[in-house]
C-alpha positions in Angstrom: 0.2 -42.2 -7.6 2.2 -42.5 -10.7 3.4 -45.8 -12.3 6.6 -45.8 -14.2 7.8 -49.1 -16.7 10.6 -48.6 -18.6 11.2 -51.0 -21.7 14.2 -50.9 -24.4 17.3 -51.7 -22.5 19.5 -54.4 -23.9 23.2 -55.4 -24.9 24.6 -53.0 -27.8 28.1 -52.2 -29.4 30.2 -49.2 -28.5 28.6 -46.5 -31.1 25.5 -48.3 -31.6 21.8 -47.2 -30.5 19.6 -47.7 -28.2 16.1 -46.2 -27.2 14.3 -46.3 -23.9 10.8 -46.2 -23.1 9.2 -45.5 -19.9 5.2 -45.7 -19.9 3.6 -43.7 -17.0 0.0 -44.8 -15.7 -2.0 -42.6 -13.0 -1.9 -39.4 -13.1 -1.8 -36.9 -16.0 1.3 -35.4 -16.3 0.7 -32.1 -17.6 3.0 -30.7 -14.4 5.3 -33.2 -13.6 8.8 -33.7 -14.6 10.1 -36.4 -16.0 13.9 -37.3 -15.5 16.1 -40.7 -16.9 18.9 -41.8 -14.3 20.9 -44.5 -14.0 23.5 -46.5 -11.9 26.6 -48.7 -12.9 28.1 -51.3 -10.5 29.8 -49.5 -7.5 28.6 -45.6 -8.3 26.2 -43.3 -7.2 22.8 -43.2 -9.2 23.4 -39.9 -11.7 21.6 -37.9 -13.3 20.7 -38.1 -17.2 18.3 -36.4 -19.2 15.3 -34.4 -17.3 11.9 -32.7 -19.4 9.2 -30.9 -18.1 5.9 -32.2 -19.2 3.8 -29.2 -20.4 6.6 -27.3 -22.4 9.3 -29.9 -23.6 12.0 -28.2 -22.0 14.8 -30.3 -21.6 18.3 -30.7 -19.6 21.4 -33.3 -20.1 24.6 -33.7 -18.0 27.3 -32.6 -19.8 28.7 -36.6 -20.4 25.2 -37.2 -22.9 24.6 -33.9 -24.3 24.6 -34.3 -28.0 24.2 -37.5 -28.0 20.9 -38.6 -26.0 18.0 -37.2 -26.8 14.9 -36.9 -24.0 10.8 -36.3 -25.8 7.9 -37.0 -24.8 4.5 -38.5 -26.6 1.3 -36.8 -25.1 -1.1 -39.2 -26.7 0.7 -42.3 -25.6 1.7 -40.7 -21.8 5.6 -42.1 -22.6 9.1 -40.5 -22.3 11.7 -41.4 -24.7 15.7 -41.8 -24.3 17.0 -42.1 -27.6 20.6 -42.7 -27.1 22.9 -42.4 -29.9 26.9 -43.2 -30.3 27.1 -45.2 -27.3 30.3 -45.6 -25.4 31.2 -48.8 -22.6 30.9 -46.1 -20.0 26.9 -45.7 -20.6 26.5 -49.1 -18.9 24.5 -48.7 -15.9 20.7 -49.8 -15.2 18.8 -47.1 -16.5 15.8 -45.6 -14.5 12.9 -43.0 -14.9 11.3 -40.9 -12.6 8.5 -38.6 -12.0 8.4 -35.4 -9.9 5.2 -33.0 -9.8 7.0 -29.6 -10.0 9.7 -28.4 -11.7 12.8 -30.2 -13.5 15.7 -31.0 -11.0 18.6 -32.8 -11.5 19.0 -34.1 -7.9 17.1 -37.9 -7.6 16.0 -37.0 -4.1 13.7 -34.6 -5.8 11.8 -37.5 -7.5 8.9 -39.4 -5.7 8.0 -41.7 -8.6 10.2 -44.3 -10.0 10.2 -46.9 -12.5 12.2 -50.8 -12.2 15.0 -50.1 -13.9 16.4 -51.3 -17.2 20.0 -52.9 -18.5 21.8 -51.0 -20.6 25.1 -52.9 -21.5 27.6 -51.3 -24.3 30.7 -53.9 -25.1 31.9 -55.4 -28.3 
């Protein structure tokens, strides 16, 4: 079993910053992967930011891509979402999963999953 807590959501302005956490407990996670999600009011839960434990290769959807930035800290078992330049349509609940295999971008892929947290982007 894998435990996932995420921490760092929270009301910002359009262009500000924001930087989520998600501890994991339980397992080392040398061959998991590692994704962020999230879901606004109404839509579908999408897909984020993904990284694969053991070599720090990481995937965006197109929306986030060169402004989020997924890493992970070995010594502290945690996965980072920095997420820069913010824009009213990155409010959603933000979650992170786990997945022992490969990176995938589909959330049915992922059997671990953390609570969720608020991010909220209005002036």
């Amino acid at each position: 079993q894998v435990q996932l807590v995420e921490s760092g959501g929270g009301l910002v302005q359009p262009g500000g910053s924001l930087r989520l956490s998600c501890a994991a407990s339980g397992r080392t996670l040398s061959f998991y992967a590692m994704g962020w999600f999230r879901q606004a009011p109404g839509k579908e839960r999408e897909f984020v930011a993904n990284i694969y434990w053991l070599s720090g290769t990481t995937d965006y959807t197109e929306a986030v891509k060169g402004r989020f930035t997924i890493s992970r800290d070995n010594a502290k078992n945690t996965v980072y979402l920095q997420m820069n330049s913010l824009k009213p349509e990155d409010t959603a609940v933000y979650y992170c999963a786990a997945r022992q295999g490969p990176r995938s971008r589909a959330y049915s892929d992922y059997n671990y999953w953390g609570q969720g947290t608020q991010v909220t982007v209005s002036s």
